[in-house]
C-alpha positions, -999 to +999 in steps of 0.1 A: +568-322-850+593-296-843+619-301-813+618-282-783+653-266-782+675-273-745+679-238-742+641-235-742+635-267-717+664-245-695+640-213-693+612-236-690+618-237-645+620-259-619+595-288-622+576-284-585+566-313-572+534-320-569+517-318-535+487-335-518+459-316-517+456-298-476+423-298-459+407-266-452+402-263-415+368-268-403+349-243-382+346-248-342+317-265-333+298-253-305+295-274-273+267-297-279+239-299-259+234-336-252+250-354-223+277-376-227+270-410-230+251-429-206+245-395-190+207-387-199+197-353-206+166-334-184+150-310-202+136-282-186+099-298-189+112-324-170+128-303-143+096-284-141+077-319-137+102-334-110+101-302-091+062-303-092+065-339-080+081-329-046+059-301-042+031-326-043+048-348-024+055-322+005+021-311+005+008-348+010+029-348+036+018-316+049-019-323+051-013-359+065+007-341+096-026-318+101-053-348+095-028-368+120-025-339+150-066-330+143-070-370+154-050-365+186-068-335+197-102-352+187-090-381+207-076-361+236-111-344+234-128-373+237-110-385+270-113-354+286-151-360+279-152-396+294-132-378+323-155-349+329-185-374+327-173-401+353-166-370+373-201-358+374-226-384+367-212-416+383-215-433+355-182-443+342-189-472+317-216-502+311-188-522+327-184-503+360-206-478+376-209-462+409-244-446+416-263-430+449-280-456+467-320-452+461-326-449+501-305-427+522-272-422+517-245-445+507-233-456+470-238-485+450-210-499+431-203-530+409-164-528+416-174-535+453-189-566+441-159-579+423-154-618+424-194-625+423-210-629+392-240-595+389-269-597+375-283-553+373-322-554+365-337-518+358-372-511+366-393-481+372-426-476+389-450-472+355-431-504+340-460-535+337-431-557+322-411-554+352-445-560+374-446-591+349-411-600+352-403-594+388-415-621+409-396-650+386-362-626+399-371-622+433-372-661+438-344-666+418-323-641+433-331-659+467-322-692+456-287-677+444-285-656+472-239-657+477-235-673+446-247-643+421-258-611+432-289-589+424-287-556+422-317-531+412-311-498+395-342-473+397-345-455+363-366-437+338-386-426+370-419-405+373-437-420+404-425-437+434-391-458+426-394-476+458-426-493+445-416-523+425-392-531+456-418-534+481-440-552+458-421-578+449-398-581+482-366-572+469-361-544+494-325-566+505-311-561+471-284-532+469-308-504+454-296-477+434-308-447+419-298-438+376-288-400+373-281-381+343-283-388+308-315-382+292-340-386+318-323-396+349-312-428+326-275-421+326-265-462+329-295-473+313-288-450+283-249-463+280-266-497+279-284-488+247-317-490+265-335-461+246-370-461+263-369-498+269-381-509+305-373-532+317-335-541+310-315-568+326-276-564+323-254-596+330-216-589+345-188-619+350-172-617+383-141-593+365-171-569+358-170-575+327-205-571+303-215-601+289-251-594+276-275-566+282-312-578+274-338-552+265-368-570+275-389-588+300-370-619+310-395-652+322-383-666+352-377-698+328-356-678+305-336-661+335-326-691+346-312-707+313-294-675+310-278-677+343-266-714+335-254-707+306-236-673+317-229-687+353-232-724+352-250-720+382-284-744+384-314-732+403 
């Protein structure tokens, strides 16, 4: 093999060194769209669902405002009711009533009998349970005459209301006459007596209703009730 000559190696040029092979820089990237880290991303689905959410939720709200103020005016109509009717019947509630007196003037109340155990029997003139039951009351009621008292309420009436009085001799009882409601029944009615005749309503001495009976009471049966209501013996 032939020799390279030094005159040839001189022309031959500086020996570069060689370098390490540069990177080409990379394109920008574009922001990305996901949160950092721990930082969850809400779509726009779920913005659109969250902010349906609260519009639900404010018109729950909404409609329980309105259902609570039509209650209060339901309620507020309801005691201006009860007002208007103690104002023009008398009749204020089965515990406490103030009715005209069945002769001549004067009122019957049970609030002026407070302290006394009452005992309200209803009768009317047509009634042939009350003629039945009537006579076992008026002994009874003289018996207990300052212990409990008797009182008689006239309702339902189409004859003569001071009939069953005379007849059976409880003339001394405080009478009173029912008014309103559905035939002159107004107290009777409150007591749920429909078209029953008689009805017997017991009271404690706070006035307070402790049994209404709907039906013709034996003068045996009166006086269990009376013990047992009254612990009175007769």
């Amino acid at each position: 093999m032939a020799k390279k000559s030094r005159g040839a190696r001189k022309h031959a040029g500086p020996r570069v060194p060689k370098s390490p092979d540069v990177a080409e820089p990379r394109p920008a990237r574009r922001p990305s769209a996901t949160a950092p880290k721990g930082r969850p991303t809400i779509s726009a689905r779920e913005r659109k669902s969250d902010a349906a959410r609260a519009s639900s939720r404010r018109r729950r709200r909404t409609r329980f405002g309105l259902a609570a103020a039509a209650v209060a005016i339901v309620a507020a109509v309801a005691v201006l009711a009860v007002s208007s009717a103690d104002n023009t019947t008398g009749v204020t509630s089965p515990q406490r009533f103030d009715l005209p007196h069945l002769q001549g003037d004067g009122r019957v109340k049970l609030a002026d009998y407070r302290g006394t155990p009452v005992v309200v029997n209803f009768f009317a003139s047509w009634c042939s349970a009350c003629d039945s039951e009537l006579p076992g009351f008026s002994t009874v009621s003289k018996q207990l005459k300052g212990t409990v008292q008797f009182i008689g309420v006239d309702s339902l009436e189409t004859g003569d209301p001071l009939y069953m009085p005379r007849r059976h001799h409880i003339l001394w009882w405080p009478l009173a006459r029912d008014i309103r409601g559905a035939q002159k029944s107004g107290l009777h009615d409150e007591l749920g007596g429909g078209n029953s005749m008689p009805l017997t309503a017991f009271y404690d001495k706070n006035g307070k209703l402790i049994e209404v009976e709907r039906a013709a009471l034996p003068e045996s049966t009166l006086r269990e009730k009376l013990h047992t209501f009254y612990g009175v013996d007769v």
